[in-house]
PASEZA-869123 format. One record per residue (C-alpha): residue number from 0; residue in three letters; x, y, z. Coordinates in steps of 0.1 Angstrom, whole numbers. Last residue first. Example, Ala and Ser with C-alpha at 12.3 -4.5 7.8 and 13.67 -1.06 7.14 Angstrom:
BEGIN
ATOM num residu     X     Y     Z
ATOM   1    Ser   137   -11    71
ATOM   0    Ala   123   -45    78
% end
This chain:
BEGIN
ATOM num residu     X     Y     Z
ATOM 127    Unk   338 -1501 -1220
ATOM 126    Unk   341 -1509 -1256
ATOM 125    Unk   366 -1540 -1246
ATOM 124    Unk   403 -1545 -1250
ATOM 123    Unk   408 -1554 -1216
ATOM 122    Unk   381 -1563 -1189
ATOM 121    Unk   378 -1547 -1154
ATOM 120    Unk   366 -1558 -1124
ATOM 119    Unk   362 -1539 -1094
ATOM 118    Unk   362 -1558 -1063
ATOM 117    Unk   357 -1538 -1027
ATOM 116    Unk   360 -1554  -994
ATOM 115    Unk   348 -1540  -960
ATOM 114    Unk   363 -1547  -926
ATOM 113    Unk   336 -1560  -903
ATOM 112    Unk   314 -1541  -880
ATOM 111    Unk   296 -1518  -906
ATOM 110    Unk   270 -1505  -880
ATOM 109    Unk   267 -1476  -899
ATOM 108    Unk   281 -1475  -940
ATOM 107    Unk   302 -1492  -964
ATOM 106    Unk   280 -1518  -973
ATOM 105    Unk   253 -1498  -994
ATOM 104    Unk   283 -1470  -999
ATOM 103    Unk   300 -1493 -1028
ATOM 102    Unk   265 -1491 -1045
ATOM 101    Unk   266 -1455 -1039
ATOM 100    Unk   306 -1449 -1057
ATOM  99    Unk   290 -1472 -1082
ATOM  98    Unk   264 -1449 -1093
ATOM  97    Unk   289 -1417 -1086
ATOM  96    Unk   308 -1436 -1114
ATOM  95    Unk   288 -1423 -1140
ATOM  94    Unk   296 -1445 -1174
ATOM  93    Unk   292 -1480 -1157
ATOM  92    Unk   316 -1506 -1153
ATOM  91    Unk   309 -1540 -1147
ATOM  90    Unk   307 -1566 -1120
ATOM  89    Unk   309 -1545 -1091
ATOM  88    Unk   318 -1568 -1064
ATOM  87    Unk   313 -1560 -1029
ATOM  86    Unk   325 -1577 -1000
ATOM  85    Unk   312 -1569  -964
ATOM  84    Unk   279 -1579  -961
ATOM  83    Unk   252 -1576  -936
ATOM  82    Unk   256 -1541  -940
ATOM  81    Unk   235 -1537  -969
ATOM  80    Unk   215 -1509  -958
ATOM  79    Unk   197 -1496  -988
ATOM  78    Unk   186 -1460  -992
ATOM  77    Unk   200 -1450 -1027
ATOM  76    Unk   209 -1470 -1057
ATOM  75    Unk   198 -1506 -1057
ATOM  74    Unk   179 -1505 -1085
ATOM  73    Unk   203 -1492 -1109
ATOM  72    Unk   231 -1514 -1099
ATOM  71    Unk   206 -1544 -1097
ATOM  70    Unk   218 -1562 -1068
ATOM  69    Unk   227 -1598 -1066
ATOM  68    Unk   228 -1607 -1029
ATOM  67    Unk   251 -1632 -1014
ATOM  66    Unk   253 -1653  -982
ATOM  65    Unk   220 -1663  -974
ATOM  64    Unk   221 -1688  -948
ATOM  63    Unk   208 -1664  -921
ATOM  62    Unk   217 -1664  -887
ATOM  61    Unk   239 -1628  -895
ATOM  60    Unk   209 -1613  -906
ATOM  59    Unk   218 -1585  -927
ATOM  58    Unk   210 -1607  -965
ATOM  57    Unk   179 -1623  -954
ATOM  56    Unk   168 -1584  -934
ATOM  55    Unk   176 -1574  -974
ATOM  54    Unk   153 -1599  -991
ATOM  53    Unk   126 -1590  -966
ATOM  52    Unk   125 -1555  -970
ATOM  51    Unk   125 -1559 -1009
ATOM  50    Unk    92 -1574 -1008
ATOM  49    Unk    75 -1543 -1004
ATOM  48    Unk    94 -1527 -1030
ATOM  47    Unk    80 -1548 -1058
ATOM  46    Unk   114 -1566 -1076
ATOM  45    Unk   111 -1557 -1112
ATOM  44    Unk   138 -1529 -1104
ATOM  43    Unk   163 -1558 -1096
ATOM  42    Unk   174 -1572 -1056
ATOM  41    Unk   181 -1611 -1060
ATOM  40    Unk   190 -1634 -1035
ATOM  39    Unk   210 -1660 -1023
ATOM  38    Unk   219 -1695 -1009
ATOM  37    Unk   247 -1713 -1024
ATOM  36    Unk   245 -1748 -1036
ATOM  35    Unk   273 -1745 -1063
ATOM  34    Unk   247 -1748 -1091
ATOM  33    Unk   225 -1725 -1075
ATOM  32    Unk   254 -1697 -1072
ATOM  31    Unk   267 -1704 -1111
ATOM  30    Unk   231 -1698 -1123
ATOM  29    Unk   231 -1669 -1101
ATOM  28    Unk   261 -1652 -1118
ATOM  27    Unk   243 -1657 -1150
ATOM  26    Unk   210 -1642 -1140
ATOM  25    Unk   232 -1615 -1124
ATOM  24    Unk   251 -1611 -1160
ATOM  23    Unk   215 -1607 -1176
ATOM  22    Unk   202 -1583 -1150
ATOM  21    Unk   229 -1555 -1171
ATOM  20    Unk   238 -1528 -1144
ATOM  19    Unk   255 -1552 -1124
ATOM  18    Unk   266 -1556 -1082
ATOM  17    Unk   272 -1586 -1064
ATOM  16    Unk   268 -1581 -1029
ATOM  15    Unk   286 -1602 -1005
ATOM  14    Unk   287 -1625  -973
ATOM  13    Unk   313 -1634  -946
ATOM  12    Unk   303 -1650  -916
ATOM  11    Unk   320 -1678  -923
ATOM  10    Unk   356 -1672  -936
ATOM   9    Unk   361 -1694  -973
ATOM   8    Unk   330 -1685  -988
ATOM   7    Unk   335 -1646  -992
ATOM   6    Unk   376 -1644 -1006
ATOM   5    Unk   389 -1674 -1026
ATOM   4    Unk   352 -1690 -1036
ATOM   3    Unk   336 -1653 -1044
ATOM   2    Unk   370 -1640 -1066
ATOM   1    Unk   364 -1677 -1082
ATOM   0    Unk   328 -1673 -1088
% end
């Protein structure tokens, strides 16, 4: 939340993807969102893919409240135009980094007007 508070809510206009292979850290990070009254939405393979057009026009529309997505790393792999944000944070590591290198491409790509932001955190002293 803090990387979220310093750099994405401070500018309006300004949204972000969170990014997680595990739905168990977005369910946290979502938690944290509701409690701090910020809008979002959630993107995870158990989402039907009809509905998913909807949760990403919320996330692109700049008249929308939304102002993060949580994104299933896995599910949100290929085809998604997330360029309604411009900070990305990927949560944790994962062991083929062409699967990040794509979820970083989901805001990276056409009609990206704004400059994009990438966060990559990484732990000490962990398995990873």
């Amino acid at each position: 939340m803090e990387c979220l508070n310093k750099n994405v809510f401070v500018n309006k206009g300004e949204k972000a993807v969170v990014v997680s292979q595990w739905t168990s850290v977005l369910n946290l990070v979502e938690r944290e969102l509701k409690a701090a009254r910020v809008r979002s939405v959630t993107l995870r393979g158990d989402v039907p893919v009809p509905a998913r057009a909807s949760l990403i026009t919320a996330l692109n529309d700049p008249r929308s409240d939304v102002r993060v997505m949580l994104l299933s790393l896995c599910a949100g792999g290929v085809g998604l135009n997330l360029c309604g944000a411009n900070h990305l944070l990927l949560l944790d590591p994962h062991w083929n980094p062409q699967l990040e290198e794509q979820a970083q491409d989901r805001i990276y790509r056409v009609g990206q007007v704004k400059h994009v932001h990438i966060y990559r955190f990484m732990c000490v002293d962990t398995v990873e």
